[in-house]
Every structure is written in structure tokens, then in C-alpha cells.
PyMOL Python script that loads the backbone (N, CA, C, O; Angstrom):
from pymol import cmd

cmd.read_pdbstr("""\
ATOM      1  N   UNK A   1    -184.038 213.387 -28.394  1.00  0.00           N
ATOM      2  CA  UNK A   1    -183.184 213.920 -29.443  1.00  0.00           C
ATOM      3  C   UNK A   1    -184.026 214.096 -30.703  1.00  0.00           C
ATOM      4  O   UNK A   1    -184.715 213.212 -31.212  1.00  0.00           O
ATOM      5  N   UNK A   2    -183.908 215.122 -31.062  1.00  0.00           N
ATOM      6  CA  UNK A   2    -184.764 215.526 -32.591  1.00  0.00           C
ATOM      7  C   UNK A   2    -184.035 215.625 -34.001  1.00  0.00           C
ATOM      8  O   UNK A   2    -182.870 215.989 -34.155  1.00  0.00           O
ATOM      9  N   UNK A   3    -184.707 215.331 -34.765  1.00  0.00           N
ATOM     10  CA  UNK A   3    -183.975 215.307 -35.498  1.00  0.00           C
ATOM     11  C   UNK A   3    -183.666 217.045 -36.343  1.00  0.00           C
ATOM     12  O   UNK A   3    -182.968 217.225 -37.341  1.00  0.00           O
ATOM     13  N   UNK A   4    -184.229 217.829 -35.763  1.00  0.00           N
ATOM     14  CA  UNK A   4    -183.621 219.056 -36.098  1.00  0.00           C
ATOM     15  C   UNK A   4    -182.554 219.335 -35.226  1.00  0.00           C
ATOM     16  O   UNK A   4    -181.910 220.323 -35.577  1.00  0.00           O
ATOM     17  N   UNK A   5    -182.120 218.725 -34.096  1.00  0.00           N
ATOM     18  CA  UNK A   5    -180.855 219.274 -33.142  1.00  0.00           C
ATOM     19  C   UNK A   5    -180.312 218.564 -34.105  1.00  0.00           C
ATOM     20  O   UNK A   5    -179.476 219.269 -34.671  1.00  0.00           O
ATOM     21  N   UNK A   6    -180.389 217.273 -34.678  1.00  0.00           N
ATOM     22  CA  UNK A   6    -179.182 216.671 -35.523  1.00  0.00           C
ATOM     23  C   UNK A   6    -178.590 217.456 -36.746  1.00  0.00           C
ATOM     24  O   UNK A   6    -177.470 217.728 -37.180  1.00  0.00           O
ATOM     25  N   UNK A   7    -179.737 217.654 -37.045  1.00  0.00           N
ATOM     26  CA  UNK A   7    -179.214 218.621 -38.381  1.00  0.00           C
ATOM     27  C   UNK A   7    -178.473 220.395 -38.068  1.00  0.00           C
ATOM     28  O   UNK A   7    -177.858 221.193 -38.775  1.00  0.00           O
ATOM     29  N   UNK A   8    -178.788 220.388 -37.126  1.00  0.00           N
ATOM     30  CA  UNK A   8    -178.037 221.976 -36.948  1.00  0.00           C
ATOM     31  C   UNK A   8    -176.653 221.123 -36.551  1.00  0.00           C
ATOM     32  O   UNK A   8    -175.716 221.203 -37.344  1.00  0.00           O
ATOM     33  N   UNK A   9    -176.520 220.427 -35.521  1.00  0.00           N
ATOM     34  CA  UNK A   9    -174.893 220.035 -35.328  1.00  0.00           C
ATOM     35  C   UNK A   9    -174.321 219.621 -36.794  1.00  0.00           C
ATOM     36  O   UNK A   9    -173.344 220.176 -37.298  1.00  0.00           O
ATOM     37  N   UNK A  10    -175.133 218.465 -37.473  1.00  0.00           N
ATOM     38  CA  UNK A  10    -174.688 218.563 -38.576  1.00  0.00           C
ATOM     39  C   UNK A  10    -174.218 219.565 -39.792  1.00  0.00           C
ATOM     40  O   UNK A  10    -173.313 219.580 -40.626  1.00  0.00           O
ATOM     41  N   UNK A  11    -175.196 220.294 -39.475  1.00  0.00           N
ATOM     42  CA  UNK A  11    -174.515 222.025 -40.274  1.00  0.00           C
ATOM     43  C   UNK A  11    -173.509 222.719 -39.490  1.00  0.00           C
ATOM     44  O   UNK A  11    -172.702 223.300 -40.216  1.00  0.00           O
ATOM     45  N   UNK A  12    -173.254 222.871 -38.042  1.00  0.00           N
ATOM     46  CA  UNK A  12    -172.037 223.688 -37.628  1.00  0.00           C
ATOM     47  C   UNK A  12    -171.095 223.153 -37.626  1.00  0.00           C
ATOM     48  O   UNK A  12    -170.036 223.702 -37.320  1.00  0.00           O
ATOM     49  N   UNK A  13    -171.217 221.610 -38.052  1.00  0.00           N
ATOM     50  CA  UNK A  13    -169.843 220.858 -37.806  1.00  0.00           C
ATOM     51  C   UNK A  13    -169.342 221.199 -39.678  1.00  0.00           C
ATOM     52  O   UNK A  13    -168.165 221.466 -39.921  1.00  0.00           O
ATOM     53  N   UNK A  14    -170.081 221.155 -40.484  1.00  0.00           N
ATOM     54  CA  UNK A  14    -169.697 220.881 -41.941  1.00  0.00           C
ATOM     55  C   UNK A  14    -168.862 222.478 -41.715  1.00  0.00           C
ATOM     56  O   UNK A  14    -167.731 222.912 -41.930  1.00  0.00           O
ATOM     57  N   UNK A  15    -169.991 222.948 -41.228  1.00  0.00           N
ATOM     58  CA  UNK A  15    -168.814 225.043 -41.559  1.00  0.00           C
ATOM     59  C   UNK A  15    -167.887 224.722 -40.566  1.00  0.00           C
ATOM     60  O   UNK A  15    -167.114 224.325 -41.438  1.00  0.00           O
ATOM     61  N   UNK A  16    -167.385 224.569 -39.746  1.00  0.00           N
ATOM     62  CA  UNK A  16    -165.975 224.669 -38.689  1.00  0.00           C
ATOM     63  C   UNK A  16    -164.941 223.213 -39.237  1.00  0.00           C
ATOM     64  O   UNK A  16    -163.780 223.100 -38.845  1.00  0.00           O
ATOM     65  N   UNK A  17    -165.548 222.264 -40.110  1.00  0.00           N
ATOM     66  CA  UNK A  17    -164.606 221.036 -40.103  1.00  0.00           C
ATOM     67  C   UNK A  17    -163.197 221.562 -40.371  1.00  0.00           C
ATOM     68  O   UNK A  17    -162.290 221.358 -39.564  1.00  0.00           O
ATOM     69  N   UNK A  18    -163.037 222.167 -41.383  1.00  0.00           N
ATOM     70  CA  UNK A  18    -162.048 222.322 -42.134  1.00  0.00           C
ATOM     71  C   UNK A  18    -160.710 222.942 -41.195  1.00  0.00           C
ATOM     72  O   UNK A  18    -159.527 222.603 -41.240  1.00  0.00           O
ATOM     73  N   UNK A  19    -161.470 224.105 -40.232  1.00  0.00           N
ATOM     74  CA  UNK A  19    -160.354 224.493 -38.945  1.00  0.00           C
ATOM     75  C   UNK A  19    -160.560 223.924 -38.060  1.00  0.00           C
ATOM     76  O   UNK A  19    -160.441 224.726 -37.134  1.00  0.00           O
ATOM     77  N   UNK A  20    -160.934 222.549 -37.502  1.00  0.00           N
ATOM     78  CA  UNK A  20    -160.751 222.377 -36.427  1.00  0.00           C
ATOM     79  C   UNK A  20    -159.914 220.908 -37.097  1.00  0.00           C
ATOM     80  O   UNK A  20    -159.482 220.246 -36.153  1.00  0.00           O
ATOM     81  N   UNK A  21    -159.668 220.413 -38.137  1.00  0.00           N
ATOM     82  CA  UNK A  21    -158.864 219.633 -38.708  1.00  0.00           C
ATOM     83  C   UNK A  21    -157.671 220.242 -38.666  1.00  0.00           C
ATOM     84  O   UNK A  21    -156.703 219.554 -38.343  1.00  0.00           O
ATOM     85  N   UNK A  22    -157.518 221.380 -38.921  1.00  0.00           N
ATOM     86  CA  UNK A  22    -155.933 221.739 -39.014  1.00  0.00           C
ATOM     87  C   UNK A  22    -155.372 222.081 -37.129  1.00  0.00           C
ATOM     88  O   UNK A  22    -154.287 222.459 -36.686  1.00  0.00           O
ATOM     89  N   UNK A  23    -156.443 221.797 -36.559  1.00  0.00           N
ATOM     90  CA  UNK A  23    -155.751 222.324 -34.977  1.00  0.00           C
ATOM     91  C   UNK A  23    -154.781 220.585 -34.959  1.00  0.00           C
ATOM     92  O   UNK A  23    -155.075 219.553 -35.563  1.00  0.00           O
ATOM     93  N   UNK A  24    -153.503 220.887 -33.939  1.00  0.00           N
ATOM     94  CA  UNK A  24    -152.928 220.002 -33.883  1.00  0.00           C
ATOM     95  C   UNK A  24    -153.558 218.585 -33.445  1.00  0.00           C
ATOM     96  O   UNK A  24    -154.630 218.401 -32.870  1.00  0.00           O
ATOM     97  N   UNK A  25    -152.606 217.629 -33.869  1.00  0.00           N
ATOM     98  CA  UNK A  25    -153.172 215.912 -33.088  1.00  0.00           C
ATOM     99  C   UNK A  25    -154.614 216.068 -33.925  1.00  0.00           C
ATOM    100  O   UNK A  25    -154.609 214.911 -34.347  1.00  0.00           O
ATOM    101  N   UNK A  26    -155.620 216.529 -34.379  1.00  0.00           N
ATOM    102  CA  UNK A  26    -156.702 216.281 -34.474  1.00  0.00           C
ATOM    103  C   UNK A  26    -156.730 215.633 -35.887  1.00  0.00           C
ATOM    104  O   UNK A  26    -156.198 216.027 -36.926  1.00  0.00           O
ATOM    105  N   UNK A  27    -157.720 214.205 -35.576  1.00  0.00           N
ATOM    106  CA  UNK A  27    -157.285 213.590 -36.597  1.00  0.00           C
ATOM    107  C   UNK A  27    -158.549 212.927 -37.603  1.00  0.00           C
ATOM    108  O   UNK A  27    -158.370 212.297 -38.645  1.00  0.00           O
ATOM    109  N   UNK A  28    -160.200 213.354 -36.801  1.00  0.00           N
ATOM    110  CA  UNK A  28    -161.493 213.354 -37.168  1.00  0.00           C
ATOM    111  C   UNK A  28    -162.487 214.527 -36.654  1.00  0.00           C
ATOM    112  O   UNK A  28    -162.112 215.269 -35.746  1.00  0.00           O
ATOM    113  N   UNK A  29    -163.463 214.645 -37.112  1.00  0.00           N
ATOM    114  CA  UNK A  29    -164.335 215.423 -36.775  1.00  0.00           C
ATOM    115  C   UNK A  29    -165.614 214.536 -37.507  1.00  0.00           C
ATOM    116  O   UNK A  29    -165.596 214.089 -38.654  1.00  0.00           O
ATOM    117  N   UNK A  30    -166.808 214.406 -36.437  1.00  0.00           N
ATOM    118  CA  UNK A  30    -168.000 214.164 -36.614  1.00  0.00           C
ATOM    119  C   UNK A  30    -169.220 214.724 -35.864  1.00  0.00           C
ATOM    120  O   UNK A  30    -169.331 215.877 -35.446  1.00  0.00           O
ATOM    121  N   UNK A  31    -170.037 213.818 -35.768  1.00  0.00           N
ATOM    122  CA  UNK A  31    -171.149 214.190 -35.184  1.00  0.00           C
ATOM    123  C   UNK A  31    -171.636 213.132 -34.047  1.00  0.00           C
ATOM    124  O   UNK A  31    -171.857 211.982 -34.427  1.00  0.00           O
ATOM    125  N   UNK A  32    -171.795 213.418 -32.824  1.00  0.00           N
ATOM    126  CA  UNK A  32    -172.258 212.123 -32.134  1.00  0.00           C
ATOM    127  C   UNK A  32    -172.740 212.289 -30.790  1.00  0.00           C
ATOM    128  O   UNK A  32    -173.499 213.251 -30.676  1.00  0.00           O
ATOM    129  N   UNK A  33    -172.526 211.642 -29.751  1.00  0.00           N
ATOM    130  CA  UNK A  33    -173.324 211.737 -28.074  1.00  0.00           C
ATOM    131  C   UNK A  33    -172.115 212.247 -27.369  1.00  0.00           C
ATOM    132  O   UNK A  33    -170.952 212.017 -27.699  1.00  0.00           O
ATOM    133  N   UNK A  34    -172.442 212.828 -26.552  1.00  0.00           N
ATOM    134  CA  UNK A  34    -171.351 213.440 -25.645  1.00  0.00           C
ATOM    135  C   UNK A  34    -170.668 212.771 -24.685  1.00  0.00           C
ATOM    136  O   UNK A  34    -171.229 213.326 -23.740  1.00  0.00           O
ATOM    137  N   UNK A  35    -170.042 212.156 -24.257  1.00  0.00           N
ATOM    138  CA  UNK A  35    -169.622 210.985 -23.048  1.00  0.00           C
ATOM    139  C   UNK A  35    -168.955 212.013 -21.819  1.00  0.00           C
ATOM    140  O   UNK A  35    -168.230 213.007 -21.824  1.00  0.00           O
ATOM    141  N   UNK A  36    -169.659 211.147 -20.737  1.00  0.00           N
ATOM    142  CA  UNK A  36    -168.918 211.828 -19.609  1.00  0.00           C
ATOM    143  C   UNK A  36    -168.812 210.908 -18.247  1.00  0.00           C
ATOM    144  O   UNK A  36    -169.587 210.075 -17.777  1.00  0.00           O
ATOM    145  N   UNK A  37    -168.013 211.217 -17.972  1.00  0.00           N
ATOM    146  CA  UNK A  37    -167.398 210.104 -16.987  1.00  0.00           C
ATOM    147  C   UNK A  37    -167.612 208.665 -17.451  1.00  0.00           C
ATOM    148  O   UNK A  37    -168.070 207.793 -16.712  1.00  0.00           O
ATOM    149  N   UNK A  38    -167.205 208.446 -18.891  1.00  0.00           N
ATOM    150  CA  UNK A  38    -167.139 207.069 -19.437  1.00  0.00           C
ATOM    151  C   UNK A  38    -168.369 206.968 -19.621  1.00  0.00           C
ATOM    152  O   UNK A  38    -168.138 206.182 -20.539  1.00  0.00           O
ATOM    153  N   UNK A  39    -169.696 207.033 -19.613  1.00  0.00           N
ATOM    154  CA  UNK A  39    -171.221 207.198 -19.765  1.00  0.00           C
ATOM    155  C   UNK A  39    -171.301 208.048 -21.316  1.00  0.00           C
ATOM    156  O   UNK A  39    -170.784 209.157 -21.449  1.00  0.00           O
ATOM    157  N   UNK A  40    -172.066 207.302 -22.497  1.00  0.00           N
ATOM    158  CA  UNK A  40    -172.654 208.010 -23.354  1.00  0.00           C
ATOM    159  C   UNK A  40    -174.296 209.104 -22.516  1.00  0.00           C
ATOM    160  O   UNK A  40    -175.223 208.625 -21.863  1.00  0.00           O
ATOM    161  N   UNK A  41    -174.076 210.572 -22.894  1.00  0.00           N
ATOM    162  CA  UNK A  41    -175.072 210.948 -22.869  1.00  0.00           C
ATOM    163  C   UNK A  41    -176.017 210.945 -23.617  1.00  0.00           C
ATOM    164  O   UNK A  41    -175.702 210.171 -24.521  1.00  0.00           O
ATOM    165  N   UNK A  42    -177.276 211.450 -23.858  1.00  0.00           N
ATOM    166  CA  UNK A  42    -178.244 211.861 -25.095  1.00  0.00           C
ATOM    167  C   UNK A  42    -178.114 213.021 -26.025  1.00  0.00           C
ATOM    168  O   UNK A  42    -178.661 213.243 -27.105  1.00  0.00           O
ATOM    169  N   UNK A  43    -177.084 213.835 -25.196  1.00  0.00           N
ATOM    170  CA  UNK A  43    -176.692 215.424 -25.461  1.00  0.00           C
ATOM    171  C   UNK A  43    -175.771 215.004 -27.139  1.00  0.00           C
ATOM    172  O   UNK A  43    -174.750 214.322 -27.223  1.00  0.00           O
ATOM    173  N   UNK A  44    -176.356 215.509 -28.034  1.00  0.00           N
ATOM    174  CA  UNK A  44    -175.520 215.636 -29.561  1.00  0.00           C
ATOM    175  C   UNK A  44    -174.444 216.887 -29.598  1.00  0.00           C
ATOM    176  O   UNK A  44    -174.504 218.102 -29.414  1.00  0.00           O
ATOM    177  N   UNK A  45    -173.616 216.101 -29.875  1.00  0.00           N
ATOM    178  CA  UNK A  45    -172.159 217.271 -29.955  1.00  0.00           C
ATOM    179  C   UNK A  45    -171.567 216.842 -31.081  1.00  0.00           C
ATOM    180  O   UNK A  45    -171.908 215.789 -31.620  1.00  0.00           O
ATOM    181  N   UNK A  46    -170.450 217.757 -31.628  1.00  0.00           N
ATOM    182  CA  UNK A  46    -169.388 217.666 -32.454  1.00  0.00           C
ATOM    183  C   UNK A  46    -168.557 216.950 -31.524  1.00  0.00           C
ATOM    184  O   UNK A  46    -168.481 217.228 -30.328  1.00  0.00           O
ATOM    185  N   UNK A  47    -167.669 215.623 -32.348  1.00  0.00           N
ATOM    186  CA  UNK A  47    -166.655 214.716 -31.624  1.00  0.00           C
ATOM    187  C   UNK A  47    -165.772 215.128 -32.640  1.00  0.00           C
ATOM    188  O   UNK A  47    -165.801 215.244 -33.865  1.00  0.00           O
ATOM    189  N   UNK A  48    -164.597 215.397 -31.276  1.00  0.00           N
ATOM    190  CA  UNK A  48    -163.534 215.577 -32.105  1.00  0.00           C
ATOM    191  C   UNK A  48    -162.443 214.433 -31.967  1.00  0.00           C
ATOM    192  O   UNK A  48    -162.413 213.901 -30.857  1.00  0.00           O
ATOM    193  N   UNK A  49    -161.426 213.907 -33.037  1.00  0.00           N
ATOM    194  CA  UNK A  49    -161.183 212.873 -32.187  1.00  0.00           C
ATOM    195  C   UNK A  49    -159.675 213.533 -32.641  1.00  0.00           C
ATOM    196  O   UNK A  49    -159.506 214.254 -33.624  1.00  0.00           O
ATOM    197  N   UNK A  50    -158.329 212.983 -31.408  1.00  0.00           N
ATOM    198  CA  UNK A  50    -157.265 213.319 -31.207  1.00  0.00           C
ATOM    199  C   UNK A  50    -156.203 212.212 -31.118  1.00  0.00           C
ATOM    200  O   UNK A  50    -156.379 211.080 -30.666  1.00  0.00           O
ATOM    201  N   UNK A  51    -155.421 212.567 -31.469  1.00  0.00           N
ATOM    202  CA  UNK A  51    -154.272 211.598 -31.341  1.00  0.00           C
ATOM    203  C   UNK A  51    -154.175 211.076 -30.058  1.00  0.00           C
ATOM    204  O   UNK A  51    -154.551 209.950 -29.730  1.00  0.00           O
ATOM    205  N   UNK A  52    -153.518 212.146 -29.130  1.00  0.00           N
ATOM    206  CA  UNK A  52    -153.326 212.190 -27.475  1.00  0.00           C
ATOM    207  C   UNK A  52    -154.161 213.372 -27.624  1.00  0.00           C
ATOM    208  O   UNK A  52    -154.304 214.007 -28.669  1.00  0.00           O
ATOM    209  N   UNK A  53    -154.834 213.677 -26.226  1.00  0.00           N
ATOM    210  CA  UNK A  53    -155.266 214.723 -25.171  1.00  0.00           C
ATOM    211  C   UNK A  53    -154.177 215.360 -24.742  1.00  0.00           C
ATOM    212  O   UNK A  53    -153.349 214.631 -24.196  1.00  0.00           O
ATOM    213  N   UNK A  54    -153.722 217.350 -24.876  1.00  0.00           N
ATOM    214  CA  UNK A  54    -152.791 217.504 -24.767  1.00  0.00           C
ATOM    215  C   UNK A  54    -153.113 218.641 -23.478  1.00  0.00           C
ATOM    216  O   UNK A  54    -153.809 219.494 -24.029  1.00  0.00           O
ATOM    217  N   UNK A  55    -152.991 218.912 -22.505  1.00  0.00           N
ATOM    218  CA  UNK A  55    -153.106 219.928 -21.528  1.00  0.00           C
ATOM    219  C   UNK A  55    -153.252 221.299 -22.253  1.00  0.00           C
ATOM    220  O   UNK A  55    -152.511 221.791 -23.105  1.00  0.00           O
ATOM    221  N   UNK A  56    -154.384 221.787 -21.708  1.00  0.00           N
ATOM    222  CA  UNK A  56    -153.830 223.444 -22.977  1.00  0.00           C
ATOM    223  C   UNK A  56    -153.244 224.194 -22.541  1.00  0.00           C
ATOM    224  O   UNK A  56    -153.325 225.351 -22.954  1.00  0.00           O
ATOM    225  N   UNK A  57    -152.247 223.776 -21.326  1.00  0.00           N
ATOM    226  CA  UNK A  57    -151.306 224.837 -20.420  1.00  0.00           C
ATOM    227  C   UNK A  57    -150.220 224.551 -21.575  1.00  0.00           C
ATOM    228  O   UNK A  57    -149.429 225.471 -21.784  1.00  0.00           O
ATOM    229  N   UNK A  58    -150.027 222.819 -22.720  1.00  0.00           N
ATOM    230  CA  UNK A  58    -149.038 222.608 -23.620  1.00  0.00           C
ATOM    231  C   UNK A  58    -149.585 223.565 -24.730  1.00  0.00           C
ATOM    232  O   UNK A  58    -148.548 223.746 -25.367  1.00  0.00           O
ATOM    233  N   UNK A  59    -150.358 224.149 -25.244  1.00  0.00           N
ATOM    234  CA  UNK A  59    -150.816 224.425 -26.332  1.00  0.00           C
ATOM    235  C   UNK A  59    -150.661 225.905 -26.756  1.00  0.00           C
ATOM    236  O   UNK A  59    -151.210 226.794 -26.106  1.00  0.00           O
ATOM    237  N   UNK A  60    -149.755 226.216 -28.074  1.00  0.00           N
ATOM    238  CA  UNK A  60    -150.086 227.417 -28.264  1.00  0.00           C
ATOM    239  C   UNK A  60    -151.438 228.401 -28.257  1.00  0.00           C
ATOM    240  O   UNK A  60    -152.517 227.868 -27.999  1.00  0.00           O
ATOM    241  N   UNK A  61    -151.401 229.466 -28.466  1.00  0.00           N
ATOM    242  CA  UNK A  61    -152.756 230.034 -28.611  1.00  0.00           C
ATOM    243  C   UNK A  61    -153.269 230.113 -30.071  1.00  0.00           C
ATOM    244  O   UNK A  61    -152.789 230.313 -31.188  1.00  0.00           O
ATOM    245  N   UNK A  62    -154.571 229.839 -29.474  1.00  0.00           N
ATOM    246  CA  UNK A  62    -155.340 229.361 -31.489  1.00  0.00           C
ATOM    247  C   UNK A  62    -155.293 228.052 -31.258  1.00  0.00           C
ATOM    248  O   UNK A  62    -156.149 227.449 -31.905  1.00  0.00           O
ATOM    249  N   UNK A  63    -154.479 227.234 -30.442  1.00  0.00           N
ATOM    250  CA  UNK A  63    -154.560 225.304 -30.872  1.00  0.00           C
ATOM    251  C   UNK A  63    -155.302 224.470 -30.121  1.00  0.00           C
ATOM    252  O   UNK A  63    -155.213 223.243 -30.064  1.00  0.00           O
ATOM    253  N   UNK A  64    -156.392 225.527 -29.270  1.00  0.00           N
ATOM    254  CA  UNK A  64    -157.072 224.806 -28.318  1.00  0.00           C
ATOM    255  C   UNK A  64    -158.341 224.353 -28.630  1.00  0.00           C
ATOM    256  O   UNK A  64    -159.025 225.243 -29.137  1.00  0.00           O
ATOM    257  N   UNK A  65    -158.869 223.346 -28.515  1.00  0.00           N
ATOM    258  CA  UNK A  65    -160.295 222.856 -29.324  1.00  0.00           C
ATOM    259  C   UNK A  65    -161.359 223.225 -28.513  1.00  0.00           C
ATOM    260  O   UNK A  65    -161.565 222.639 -27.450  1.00  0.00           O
ATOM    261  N   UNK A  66    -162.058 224.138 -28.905  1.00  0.00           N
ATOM    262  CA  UNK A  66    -163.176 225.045 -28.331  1.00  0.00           C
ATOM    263  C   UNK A  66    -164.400 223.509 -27.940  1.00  0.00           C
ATOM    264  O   UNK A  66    -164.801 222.471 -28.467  1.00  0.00           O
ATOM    265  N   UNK A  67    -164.642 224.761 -25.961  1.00  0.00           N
ATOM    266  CA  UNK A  67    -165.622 223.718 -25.952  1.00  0.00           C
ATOM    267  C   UNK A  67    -166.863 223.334 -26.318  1.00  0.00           C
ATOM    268  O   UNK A  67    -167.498 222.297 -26.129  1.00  0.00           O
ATOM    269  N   UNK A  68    -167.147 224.544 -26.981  1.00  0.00           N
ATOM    270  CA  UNK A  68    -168.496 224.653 -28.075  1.00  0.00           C
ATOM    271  C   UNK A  68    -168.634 225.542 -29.046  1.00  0.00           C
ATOM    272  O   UNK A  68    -168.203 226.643 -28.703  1.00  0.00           O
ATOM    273  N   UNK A  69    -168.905 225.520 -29.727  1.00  0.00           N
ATOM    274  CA  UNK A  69    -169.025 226.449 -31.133  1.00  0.00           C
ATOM    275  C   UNK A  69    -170.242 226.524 -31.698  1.00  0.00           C
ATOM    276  O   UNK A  69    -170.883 225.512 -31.980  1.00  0.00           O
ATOM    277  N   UNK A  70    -170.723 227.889 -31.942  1.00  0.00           N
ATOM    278  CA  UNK A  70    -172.132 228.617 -32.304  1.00  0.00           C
ATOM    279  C   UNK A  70    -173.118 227.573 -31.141  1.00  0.00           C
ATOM    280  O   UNK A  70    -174.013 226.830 -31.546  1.00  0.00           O
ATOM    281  N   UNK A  71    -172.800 227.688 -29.931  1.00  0.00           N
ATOM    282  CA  UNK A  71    -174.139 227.050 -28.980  1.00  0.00           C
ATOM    283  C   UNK A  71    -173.684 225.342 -28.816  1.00  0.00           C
ATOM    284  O   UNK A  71    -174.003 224.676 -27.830  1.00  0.00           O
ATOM    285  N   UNK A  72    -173.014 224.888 -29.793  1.00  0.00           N
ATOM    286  CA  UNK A  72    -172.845 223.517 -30.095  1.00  0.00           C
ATOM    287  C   UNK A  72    -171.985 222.897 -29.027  1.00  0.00           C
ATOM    288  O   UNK A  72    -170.978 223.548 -28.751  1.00  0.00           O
ATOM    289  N   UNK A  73    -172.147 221.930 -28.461  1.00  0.00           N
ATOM    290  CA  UNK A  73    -171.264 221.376 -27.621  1.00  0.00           C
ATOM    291  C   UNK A  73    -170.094 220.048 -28.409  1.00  0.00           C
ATOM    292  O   UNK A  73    -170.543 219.192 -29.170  1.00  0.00           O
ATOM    293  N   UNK A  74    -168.901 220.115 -28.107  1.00  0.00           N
ATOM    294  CA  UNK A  74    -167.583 220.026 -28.600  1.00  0.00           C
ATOM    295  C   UNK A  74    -167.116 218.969 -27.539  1.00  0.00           C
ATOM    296  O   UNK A  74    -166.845 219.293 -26.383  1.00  0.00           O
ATOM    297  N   UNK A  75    -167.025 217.455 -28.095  1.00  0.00           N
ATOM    298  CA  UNK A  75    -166.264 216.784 -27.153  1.00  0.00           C
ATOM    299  C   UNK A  75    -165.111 216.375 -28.011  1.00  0.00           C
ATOM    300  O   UNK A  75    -165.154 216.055 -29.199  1.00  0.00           O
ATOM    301  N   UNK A  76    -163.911 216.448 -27.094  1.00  0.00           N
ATOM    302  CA  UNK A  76    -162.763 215.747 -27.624  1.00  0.00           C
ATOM    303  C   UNK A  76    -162.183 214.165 -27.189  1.00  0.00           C
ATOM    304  O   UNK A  76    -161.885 213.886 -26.028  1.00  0.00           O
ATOM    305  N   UNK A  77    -162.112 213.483 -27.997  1.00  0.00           N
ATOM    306  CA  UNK A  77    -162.339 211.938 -28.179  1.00  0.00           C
ATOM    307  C   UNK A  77    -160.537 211.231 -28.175  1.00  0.00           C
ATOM    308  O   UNK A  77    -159.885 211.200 -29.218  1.00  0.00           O
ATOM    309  N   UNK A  78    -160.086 210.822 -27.098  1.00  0.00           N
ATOM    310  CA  UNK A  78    -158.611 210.479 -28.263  1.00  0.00           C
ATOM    311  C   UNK A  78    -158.749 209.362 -28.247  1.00  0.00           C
ATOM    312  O   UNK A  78    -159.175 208.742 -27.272  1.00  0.00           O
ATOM    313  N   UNK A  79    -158.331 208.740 -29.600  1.00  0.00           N
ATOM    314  CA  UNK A  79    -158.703 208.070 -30.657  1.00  0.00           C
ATOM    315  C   UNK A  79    -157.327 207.172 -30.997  1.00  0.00           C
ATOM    316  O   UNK A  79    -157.287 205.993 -31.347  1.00  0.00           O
ATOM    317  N   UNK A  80    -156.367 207.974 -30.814  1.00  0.00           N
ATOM    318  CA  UNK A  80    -154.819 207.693 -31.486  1.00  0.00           C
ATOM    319  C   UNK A  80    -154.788 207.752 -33.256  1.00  0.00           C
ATOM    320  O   UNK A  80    -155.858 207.914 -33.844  1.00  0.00           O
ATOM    321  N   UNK A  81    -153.942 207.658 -33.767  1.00  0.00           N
ATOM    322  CA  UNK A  81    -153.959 207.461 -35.166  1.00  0.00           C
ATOM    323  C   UNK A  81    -155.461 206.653 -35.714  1.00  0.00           C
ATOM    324  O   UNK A  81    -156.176 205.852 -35.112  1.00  0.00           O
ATOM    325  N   UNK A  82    -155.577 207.210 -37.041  1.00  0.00           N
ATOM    326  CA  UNK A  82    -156.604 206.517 -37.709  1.00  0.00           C
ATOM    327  C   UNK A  82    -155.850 206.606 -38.914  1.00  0.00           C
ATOM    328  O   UNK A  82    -155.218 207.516 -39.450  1.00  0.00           O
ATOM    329  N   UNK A  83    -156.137 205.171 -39.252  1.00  0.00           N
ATOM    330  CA  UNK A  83    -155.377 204.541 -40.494  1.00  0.00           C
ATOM    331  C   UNK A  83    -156.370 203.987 -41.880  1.00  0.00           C
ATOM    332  O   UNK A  83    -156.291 202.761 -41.949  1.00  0.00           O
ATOM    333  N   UNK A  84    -156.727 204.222 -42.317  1.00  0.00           N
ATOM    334  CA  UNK A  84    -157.579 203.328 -43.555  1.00  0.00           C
ATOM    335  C   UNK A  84    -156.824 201.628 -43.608  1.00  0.00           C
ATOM    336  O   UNK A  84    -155.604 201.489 -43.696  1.00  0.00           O
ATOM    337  N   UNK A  85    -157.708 200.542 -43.545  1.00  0.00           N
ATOM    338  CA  UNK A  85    -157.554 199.298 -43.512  1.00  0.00           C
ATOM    339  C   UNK A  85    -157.527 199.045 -45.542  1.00  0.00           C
ATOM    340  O   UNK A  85    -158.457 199.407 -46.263  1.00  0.00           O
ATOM    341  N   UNK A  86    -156.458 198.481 -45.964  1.00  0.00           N
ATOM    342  CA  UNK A  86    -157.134 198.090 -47.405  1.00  0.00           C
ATOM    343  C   UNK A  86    -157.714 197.037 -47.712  1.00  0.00           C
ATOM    344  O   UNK A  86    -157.147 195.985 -47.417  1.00  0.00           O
ATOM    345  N   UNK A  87    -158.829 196.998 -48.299  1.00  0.00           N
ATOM    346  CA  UNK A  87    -159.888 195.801 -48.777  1.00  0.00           C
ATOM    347  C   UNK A  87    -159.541 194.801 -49.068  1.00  0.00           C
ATOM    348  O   UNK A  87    -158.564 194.955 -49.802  1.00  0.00           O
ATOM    349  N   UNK A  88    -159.878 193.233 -48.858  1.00  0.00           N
ATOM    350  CA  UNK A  88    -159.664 192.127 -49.106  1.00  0.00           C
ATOM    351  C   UNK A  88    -160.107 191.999 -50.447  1.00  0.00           C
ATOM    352  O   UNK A  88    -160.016 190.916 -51.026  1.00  0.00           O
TER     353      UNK A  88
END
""", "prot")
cmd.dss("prot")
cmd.show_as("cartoon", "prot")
cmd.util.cbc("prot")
cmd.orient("prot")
């Protein structure tokens, strides 16, 4: 992993954050390893993280979270709610 693949995911994720926040359930967007079959890979992707995982046979059109964007590979993470904890 190089650190120029980091920085391009890091740049396609900063330009797409903003719409792939407004797709439904989606409740983070970062940068991180791709997991597959429960296994972290080495492969750097945009993580998206979701409330629930929703079938996209449920999903209008436009609400489906692309599986890669500009070359970038796109995993979707569900996560459930994310809440801010307040400080002791």
C-alpha cells in the first residue's frame, strides 16, 4: 500500500462525501481496507458505513451506493446508528 493510493482515495472520498451522505441509512464515510468474507484486505477503499444493509431490489433509483467511484473501490460497512458519547 502506498502512500499515494492513500491520498487519491483520500481525495475521491473528500469530492463524493457530501452525496453519498445524503444516500439513505448512510451514516459515515471514510477511508480504509476492504473486508471480504469477514477478512480485512490490503486493497484501500472508501467505507461506507450504514445503518442496515438494504437489498437494492428495496431501493429507489439514485439510492444505491456505487461499487466504486472514479476507479475507487466502495465498501459498505453496517455499522447501525452512530451516536457521539459526551465527555467525562
Amino acid at each position: 500500500m502506498s502512500q499515494s493510493e492513500i491520498e487519491r482515495v483520500t481525495e475521491v472520498k473528500r469530492k463524493h462525501e457530501k452525496d453519498l451522505m445524503r444516500l439513505p441509512n448512510v451514516v459515515a464515510v471514510g477511508v480504509g481496507f476492504r473486508t471480504r468474507g469477514g477478512a480485512r484486505t490490503g486493497e484501500a477503499c472508501i467505507v461506507v458505513s450504514v445503518k442496515a444493509k438494504v437489498p437494492a431490489s428495496q431501493l429507489k433509483p439514485g439510492q444505491a451506493i456505487p461499487s466504486s467511484i472514479e476507479g475507487v473501490p466502495v465498501d459498505v460497512v453496517e455499522t447501525g446508528e452512530i451516536q457521539a458519547q459526551p465527555r467525562s
